[in-house]
Backbone as a chain_set.jsonl record, in Angstrom:
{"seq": "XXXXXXXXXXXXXXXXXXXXXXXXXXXXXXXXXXXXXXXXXXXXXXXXXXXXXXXXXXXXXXXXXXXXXXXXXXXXXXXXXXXXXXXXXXXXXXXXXXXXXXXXXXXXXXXXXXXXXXXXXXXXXXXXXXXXXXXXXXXXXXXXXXXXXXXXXXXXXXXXXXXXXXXXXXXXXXXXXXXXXXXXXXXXXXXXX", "coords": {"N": [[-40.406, 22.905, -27.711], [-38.584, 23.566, -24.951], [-38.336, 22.634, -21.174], [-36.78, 23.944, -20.308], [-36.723, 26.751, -21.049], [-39.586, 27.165, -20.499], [-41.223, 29.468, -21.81], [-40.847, 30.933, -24.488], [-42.024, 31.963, -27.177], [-42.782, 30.472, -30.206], [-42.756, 31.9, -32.769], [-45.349, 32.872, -35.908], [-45.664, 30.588, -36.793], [-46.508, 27.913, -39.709], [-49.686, 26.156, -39.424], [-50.501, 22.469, -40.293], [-53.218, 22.043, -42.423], [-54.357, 24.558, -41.649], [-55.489, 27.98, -42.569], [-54.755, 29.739, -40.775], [-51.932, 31.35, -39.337], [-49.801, 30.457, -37.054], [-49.702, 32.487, -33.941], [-48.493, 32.548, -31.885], [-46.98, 29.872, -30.045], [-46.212, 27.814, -27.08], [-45.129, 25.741, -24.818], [-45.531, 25.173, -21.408], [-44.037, 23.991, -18.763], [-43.346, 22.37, -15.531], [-40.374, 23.286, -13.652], [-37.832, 20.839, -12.809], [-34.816, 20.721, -10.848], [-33.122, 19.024, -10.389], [-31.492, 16.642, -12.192], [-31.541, 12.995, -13.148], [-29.185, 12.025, -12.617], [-28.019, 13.715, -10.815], [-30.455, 12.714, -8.704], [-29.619, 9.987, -8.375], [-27.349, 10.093, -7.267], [-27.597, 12.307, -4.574], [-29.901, 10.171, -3.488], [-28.002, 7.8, -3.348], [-26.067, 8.91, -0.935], [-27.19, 9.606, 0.929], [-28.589, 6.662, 1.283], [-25.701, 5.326, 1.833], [-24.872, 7.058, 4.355], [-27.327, 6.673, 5.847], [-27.364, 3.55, 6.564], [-24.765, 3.334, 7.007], [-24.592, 4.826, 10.045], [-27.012, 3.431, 10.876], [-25.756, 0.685, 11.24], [-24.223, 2.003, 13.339], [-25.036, 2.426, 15.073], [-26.834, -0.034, 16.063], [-24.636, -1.695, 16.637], [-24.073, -0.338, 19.052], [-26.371, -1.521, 20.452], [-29.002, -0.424, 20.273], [-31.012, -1.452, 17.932], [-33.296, -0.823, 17.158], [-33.179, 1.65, 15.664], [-32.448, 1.46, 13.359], [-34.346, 0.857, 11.982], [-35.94, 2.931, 10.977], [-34.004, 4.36, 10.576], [-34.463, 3.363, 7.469], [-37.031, 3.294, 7.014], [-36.604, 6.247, 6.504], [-35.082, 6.718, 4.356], [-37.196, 5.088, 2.364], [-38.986, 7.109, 2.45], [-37.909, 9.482, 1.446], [-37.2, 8.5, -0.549], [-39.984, 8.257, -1.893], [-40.553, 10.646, -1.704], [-39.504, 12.051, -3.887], [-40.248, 10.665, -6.105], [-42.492, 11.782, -6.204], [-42.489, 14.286, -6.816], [-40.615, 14.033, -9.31], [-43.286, 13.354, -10.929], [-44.951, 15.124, -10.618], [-43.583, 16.912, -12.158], [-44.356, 15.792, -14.689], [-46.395, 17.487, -16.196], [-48.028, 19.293, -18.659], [-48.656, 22.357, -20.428], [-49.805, 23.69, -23.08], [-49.857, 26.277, -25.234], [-51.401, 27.863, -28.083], [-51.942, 30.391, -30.115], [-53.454, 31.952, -32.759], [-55.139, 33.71, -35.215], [-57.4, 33.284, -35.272], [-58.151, 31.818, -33.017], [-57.57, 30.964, -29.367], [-55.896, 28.29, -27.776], [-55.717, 26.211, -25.291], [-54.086, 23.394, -23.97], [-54.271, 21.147, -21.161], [-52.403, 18.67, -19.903], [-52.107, 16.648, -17.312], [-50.622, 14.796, -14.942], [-51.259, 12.462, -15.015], [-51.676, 11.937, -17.455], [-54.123, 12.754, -18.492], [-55.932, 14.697, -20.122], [-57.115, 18.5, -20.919], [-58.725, 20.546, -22.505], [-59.288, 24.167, -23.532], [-60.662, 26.387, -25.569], [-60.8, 29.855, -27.027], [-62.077, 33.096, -28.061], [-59.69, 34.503, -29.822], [-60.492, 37.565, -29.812], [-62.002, 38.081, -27.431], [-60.569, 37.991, -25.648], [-58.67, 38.146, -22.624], [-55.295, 39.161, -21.528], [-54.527, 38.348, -17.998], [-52.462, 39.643, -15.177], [-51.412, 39.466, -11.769], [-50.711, 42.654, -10.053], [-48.467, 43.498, -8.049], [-46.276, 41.786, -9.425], [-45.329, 38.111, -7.907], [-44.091, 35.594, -6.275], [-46.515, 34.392, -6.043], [-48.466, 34.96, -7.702], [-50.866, 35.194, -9.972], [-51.484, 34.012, -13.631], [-54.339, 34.88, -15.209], [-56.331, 33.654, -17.876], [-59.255, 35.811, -19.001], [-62.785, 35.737, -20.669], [-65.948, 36.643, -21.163], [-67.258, 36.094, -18.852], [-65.431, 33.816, -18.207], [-62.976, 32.128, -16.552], [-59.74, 31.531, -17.05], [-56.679, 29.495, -14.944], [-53.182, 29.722, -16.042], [-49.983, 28.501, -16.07], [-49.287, 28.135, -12.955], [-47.181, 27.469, -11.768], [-44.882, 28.114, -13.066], [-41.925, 31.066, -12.878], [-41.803, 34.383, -11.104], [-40.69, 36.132, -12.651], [-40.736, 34.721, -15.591], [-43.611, 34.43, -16.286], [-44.306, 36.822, -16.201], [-42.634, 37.536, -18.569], [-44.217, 35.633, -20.414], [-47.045, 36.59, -19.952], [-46.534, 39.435, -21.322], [-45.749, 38.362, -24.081], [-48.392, 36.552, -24.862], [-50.026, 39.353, -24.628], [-48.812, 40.295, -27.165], [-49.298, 38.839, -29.423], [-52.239, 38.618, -29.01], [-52.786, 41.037, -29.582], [-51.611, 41.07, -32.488], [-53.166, 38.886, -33.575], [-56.2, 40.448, -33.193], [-55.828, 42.675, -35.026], [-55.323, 41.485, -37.162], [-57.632, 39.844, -37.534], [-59.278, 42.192, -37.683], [-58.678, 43.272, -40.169], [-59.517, 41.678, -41.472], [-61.799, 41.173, -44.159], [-65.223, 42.297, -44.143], [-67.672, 40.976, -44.295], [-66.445, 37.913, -43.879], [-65.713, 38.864, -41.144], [-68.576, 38.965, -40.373], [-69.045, 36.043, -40.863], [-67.385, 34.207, -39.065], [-67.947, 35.41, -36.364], [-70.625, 34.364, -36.455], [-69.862, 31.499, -36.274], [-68.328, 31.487, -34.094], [-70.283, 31.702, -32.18], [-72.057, 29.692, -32.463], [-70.114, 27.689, -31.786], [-70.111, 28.54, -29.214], [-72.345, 27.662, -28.639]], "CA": [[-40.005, 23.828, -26.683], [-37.7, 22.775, -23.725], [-38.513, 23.119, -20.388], [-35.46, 24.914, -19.431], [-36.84, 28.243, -21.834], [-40.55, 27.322, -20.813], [-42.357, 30.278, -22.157], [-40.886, 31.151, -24.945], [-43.07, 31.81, -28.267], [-42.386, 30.3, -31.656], [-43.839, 32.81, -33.65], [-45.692, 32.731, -36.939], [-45.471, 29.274, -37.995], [-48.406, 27.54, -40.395], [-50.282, 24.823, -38.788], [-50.736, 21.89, -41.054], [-54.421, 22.001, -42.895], [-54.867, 25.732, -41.576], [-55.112, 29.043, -43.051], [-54.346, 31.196, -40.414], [-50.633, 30.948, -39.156], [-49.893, 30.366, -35.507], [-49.052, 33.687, -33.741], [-47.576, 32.351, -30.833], [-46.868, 28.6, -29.316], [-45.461, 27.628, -26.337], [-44.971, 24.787, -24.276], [-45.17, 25.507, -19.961], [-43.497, 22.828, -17.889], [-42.654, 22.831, -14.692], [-38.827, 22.683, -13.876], [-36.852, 19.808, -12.012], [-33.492, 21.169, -11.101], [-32.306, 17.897, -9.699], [-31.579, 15.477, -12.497], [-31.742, 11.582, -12.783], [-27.783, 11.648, -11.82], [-28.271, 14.159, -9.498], [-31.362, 12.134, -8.075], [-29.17, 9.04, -7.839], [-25.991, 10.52, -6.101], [-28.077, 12.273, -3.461], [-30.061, 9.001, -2.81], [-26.909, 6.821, -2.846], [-25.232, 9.558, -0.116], [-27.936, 9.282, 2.376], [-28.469, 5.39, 1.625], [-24.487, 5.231, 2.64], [-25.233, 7.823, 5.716], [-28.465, 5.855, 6.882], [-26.88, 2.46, 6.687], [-23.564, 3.493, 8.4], [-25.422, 5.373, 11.072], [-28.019, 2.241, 11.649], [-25.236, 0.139, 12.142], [-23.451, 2.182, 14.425], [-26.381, 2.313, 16.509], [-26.92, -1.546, 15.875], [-23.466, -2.312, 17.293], [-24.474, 0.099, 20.561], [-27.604, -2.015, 20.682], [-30.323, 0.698, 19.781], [-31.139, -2.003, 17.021], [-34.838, 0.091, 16.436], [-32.749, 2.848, 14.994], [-31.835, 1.27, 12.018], [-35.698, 0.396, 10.85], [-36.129, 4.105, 11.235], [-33.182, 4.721, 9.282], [-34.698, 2.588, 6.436], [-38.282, 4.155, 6.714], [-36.143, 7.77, 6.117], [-34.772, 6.403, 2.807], [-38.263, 4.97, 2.107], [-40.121, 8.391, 2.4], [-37.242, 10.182, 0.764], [-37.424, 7.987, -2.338], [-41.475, 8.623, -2.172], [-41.531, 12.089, -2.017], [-38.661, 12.162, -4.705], [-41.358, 10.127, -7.182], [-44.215, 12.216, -6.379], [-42.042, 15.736, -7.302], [-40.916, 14.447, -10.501], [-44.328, 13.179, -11.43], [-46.273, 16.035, -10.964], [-43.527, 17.505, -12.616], [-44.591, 15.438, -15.904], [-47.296, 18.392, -16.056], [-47.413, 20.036, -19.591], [-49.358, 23.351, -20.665], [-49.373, 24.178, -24.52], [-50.559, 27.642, -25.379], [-51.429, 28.001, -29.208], [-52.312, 31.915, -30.579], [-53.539, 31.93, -33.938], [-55.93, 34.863, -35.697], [-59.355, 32.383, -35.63], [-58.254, 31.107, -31.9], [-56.758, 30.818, -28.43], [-56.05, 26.914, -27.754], [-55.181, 26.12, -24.036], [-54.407, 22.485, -23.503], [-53.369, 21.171, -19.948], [-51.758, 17.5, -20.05], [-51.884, 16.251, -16.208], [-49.158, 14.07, -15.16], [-51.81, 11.352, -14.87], [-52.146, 11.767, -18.695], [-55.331, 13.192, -18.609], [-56.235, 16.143, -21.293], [-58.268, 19.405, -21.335], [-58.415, 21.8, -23.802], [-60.108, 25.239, -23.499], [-60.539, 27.382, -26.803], [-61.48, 31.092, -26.848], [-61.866, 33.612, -29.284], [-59.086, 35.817, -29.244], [-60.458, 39.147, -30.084], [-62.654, 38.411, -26.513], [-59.648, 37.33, -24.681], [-57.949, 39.102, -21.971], [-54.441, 38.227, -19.777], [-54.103, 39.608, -16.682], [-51.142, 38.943, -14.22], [-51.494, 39.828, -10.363], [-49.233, 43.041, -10.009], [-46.834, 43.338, -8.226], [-45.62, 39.886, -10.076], [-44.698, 37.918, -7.073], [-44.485, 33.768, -6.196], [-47.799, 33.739, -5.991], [-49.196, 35.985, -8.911], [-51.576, 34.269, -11.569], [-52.029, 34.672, -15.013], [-55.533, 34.689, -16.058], [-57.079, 34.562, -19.013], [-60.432, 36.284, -19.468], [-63.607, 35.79, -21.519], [-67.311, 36.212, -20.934], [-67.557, 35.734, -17.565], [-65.002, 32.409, -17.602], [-61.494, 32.255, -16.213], [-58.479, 30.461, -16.424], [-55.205, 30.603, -14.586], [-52.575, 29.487, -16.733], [-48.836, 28.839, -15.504], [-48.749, 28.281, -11.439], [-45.232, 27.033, -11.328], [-43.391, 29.42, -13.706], [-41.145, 31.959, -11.755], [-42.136, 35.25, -11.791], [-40.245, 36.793, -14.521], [-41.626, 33.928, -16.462], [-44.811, 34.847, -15.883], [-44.246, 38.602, -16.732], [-42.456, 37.558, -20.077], [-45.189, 34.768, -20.361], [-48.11, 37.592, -20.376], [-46.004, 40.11, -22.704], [-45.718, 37.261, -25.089], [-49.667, 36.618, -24.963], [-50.767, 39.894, -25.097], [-48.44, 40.713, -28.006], [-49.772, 37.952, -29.76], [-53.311, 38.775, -28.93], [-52.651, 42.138, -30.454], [-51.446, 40.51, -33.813], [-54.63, 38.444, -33.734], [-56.712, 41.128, -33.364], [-54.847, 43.49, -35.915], [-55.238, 40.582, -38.283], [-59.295, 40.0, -37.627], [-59.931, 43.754, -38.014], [-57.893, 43.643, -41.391], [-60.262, 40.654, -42.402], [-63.241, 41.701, -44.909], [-66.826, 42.656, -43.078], [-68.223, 39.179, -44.225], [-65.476, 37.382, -43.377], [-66.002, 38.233, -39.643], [-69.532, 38.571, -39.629], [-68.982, 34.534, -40.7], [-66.224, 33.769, -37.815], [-68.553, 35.381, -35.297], [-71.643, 33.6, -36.04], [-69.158, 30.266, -36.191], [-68.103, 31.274, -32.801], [-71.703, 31.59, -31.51], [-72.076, 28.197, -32.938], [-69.512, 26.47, -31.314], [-70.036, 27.958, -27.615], [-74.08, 27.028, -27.777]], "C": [[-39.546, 23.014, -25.484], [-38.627, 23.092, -22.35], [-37.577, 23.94, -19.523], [-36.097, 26.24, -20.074], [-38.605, 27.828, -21.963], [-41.462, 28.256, -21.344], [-42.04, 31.074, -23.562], [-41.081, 30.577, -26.543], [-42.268, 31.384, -29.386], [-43.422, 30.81, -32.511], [-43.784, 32.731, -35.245], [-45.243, 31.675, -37.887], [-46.956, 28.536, -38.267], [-48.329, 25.914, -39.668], [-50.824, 24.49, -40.322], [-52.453, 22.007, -41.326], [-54.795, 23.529, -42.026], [-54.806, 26.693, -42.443], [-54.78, 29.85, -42.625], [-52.977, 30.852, -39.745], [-50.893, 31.595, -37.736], [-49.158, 31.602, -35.321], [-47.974, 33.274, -32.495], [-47.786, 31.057, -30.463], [-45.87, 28.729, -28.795], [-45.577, 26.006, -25.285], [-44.856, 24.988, -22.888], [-44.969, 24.003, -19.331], [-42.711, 23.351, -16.211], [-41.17, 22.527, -14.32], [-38.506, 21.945, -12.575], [-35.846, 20.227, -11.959], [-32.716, 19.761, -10.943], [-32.703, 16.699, -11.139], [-31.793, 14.134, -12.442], [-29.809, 11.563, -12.008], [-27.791, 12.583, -10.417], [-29.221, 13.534, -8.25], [-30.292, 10.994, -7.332], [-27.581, 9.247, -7.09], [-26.882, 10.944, -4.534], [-28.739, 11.144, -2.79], [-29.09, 7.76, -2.478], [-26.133, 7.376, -1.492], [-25.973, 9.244, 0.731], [-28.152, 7.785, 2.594], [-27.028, 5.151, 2.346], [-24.598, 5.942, 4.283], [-25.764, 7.157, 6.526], [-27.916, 4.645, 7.581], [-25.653, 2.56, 8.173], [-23.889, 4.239, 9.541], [-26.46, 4.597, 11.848], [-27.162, 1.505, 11.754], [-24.342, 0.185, 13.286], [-24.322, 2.589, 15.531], [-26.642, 0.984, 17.098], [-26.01, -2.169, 16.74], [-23.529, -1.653, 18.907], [-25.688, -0.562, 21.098], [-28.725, -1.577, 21.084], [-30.362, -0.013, 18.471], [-32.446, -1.443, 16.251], [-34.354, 1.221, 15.678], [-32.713, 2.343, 13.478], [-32.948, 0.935, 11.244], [-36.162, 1.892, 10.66], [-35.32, 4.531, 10.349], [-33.696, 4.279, 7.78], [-35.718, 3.37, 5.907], [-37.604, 5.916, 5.939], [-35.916, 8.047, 4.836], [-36.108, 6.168, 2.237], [-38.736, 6.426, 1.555], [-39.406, 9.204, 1.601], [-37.178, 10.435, -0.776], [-39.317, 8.662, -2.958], [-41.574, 10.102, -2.572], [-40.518, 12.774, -3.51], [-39.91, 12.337, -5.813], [-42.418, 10.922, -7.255], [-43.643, 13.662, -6.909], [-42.031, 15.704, -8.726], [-42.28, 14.136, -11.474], [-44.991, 14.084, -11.353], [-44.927, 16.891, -11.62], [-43.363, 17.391, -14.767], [-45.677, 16.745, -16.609], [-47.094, 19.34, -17.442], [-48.699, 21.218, -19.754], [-49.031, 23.67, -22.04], [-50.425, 25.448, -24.575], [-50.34, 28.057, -26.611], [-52.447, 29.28, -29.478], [-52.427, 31.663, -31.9], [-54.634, 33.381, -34.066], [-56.997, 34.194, -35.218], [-59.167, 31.94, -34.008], [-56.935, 31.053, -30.715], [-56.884, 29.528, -28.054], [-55.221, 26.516, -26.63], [-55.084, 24.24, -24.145], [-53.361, 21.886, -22.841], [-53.407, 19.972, -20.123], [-51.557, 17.383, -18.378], [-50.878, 15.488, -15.904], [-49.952, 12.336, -15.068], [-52.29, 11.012, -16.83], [-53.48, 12.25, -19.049], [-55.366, 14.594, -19.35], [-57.378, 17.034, -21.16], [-57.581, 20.417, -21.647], [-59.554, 23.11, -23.41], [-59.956, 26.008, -25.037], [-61.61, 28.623, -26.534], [-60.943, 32.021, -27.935], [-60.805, 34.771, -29.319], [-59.295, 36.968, -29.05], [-61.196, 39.399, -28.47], [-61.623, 38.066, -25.44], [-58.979, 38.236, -23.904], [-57.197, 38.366, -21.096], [-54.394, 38.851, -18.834], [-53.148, 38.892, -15.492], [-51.839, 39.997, -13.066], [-50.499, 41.079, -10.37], [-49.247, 43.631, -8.266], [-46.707, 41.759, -8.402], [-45.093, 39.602, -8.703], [-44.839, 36.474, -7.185], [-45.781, 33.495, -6.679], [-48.977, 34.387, -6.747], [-49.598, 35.017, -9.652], [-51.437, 35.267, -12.352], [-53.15, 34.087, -15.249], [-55.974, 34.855, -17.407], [-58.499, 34.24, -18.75], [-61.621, 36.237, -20.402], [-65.106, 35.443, -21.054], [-67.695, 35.989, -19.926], [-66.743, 34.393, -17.182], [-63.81, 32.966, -17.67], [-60.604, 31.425, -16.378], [-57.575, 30.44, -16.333], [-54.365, 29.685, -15.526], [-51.202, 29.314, -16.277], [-48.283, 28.97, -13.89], [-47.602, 28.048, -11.162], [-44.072, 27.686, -12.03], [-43.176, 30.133, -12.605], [-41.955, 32.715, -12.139], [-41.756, 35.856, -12.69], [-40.782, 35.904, -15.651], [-42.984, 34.12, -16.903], [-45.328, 36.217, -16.556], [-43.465, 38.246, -18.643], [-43.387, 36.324, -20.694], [-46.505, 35.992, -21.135], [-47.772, 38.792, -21.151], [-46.408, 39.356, -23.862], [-47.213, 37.166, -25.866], [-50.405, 38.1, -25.396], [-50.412, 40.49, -26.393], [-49.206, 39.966, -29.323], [-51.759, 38.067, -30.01], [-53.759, 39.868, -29.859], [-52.897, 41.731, -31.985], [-52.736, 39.985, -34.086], [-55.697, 39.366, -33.837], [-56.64, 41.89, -34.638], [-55.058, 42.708, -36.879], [-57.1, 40.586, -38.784], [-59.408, 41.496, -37.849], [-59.227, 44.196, -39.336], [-58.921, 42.704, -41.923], [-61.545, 41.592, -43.018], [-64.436, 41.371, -43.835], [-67.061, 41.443, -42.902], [-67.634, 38.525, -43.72], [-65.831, 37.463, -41.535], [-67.244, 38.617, -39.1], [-69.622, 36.495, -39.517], [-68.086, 34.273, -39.771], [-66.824, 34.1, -36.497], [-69.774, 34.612, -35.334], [-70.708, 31.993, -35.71], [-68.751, 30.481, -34.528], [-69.152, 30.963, -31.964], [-72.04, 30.408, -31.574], [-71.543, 27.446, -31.633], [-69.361, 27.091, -30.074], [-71.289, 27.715, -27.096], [-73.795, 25.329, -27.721]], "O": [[-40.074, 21.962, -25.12], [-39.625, 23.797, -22.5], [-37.676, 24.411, -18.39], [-35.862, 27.119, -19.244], [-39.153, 27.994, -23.053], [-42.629, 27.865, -21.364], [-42.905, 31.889, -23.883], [-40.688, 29.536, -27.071], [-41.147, 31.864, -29.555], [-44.518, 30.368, -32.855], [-42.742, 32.589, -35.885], [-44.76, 31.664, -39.019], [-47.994, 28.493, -37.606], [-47.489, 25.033, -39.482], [-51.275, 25.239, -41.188], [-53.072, 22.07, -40.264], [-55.982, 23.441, -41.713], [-53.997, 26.444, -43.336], [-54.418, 30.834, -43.271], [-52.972, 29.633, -39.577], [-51.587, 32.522, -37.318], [-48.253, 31.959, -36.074], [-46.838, 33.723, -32.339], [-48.994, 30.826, -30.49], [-44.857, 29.294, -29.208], [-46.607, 25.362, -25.487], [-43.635, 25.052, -22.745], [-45.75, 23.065, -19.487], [-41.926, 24.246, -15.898], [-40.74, 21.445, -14.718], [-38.844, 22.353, -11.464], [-35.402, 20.341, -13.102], [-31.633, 19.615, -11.509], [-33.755, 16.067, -11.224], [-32.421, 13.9, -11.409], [-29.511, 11.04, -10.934], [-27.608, 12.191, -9.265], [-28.932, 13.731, -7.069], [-30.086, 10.98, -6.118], [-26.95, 8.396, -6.463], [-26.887, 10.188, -3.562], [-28.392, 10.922, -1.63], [-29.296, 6.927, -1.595], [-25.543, 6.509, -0.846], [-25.492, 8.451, 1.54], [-28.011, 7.36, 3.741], [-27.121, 4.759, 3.51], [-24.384, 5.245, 5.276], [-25.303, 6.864, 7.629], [-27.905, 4.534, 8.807], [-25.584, 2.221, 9.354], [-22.884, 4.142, 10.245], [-26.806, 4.83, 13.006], [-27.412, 1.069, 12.878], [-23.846, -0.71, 13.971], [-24.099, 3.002, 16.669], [-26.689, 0.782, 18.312], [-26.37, -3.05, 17.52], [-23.117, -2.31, 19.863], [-26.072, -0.191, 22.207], [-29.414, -2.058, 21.985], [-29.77, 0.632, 17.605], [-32.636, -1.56, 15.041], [-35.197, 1.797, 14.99], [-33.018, 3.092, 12.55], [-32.821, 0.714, 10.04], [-37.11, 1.867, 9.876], [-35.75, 5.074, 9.332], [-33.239, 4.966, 6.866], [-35.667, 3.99, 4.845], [-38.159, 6.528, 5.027], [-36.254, 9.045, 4.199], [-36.406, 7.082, 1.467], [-38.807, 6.728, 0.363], [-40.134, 9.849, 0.846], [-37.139, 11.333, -1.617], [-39.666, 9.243, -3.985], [-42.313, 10.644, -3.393], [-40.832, 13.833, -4.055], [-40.418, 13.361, -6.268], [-43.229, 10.868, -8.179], [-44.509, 14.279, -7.53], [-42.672, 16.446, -9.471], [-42.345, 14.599, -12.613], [-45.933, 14.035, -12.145], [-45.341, 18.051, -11.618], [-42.843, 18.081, -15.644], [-45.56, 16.787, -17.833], [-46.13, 20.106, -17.45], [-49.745, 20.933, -19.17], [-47.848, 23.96, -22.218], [-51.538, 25.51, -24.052], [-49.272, 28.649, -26.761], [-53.619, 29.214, -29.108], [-51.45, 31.087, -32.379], [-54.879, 34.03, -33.05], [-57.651, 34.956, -34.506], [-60.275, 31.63, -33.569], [-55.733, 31.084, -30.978], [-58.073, 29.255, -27.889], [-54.013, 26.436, -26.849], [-56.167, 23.732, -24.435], [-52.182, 21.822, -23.19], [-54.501, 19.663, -20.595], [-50.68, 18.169, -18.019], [-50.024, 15.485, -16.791], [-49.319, 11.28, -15.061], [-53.007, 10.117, -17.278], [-53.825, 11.98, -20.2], [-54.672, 15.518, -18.927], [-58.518, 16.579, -21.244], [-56.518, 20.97, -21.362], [-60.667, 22.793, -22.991], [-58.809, 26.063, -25.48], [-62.746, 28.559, -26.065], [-59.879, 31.929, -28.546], [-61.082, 35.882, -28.866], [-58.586, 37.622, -28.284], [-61.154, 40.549, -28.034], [-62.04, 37.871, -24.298], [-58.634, 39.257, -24.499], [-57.55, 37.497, -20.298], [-54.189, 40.064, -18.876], [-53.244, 37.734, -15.086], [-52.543, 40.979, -13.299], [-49.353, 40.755, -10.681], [-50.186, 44.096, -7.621], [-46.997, 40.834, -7.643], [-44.465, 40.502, -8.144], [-45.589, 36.015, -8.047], [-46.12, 32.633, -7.49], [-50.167, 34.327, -6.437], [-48.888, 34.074, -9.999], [-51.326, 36.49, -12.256], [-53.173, 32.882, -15.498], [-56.011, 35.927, -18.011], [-58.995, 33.156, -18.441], [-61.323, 37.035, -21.291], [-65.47, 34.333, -20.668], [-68.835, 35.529, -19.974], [-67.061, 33.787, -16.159], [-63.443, 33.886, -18.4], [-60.714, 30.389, -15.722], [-56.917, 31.065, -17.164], [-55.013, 28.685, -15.837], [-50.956, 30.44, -15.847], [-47.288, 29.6, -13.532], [-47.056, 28.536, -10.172], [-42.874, 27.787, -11.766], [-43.843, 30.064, -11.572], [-42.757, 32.481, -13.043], [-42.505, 36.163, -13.617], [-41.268, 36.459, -16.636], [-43.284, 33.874, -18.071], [-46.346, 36.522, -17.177], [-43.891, 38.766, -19.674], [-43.011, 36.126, -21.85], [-46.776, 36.18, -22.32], [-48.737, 39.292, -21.728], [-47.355, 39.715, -24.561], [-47.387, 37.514, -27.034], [-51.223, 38.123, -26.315], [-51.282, 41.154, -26.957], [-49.672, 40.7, -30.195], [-52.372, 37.654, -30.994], [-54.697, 39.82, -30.656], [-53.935, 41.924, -32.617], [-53.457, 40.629, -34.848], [-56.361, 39.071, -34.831], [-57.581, 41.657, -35.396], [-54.976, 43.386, -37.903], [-57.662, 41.038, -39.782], [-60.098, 41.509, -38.868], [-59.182, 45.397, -39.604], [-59.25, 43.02, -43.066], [-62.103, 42.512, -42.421], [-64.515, 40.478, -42.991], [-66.859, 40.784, -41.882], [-68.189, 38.219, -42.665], [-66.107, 36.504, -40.815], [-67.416, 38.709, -37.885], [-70.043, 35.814, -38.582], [-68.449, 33.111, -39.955], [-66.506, 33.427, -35.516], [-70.101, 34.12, -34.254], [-71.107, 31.404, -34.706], [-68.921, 29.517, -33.781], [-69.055, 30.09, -31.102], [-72.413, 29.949, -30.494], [-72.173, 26.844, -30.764], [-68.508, 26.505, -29.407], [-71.608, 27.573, -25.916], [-74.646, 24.575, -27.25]]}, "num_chains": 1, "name": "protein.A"}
């Protein structure tokens, strides 16, 4: 999944060594509009700007202007590096029948995974969808927001996606034989003592 079409699901494909087929995966990234060429034109325009602007200060002999000019490029480049690095930032969101599989990729490389059972799972978006609307998901008394940097329509076809998905999962467990999910609930009980 790209990050230009972050939220949308690739539905019902089999995960290797499973039995239950993925209902929904997605990939959330946050977006960079400003390419690497785009990066390096705008920083070559203002390096040309700064320069020819510190030495036409230089030649009026306001020679402090032009370390000022330098620092501008400096901080420019910095805060450049620190945008697209946090926008290394990945979110995978795997829907299957047996499981919901959250795992957030930092831009420092660092990994956590949440898993929850779908049939106890709930999304909930802020409404009115706006900038600053979460998506939560729900279970048991634990939360987690999912998606701060999608737009909002993202967001809104983000939590469609999920709860359609959730549905299917459900719809699937309540088609499974009795035994069948009295064994999947004690296995869950299991694995959140």
């Amino acid at each position: 999944m790209t990050s230009s079409s972050p939220c949308r699901p690739e539905t019902l494909v089999e995960r290797e060594g499973s039995e239950s087929p993925v209902l929904f995966d997605a990939v959330l990234a946050p977006n960079r509009s400003l390419g690497r060429a785009g990066f390096i034109a705008v920083m070559a325009g203002v390096i040309v700007i700064s320069i020819g602007l510190g030495v036409f200060f230089l030649l009026q002999g306001a020679w402090p202007v032009l370390g000022f000019f330098g620092l501008d490029i400096a901080l420019l480049y910095i805060a450049f590096r620190l945008s697209y690095r946090s926008g290394r930032l990945r979110e995978t969101i795997r829907v299957s029948a047996d499981e919901v599989v959250v795992r957030r990729i930092a831009p420092n490389g660092r990994t956590m995974e949440w898993r929850f059972n779908p049939y106890w799972l709930r999304v909930a978006l802020d409404d009115p969808v706006e900038h600053h609307s979460q998506i939560t998901l729900t279970t048991h008394g634990r939360s987690l927001v999912i998606g701060p940097f999608l737009a909002p329509e993202e967001r809104a076809t983000l939590v469609q996606a999920l709860r359609d998905a959730l549905g299917e999962a459900n719809r699937r467990y309540a088609g499974a034989p009795l035994e069948e999910q009295e064994i999947e609930a004690s296995e869950a009980a299991t694995r959140r003592s």
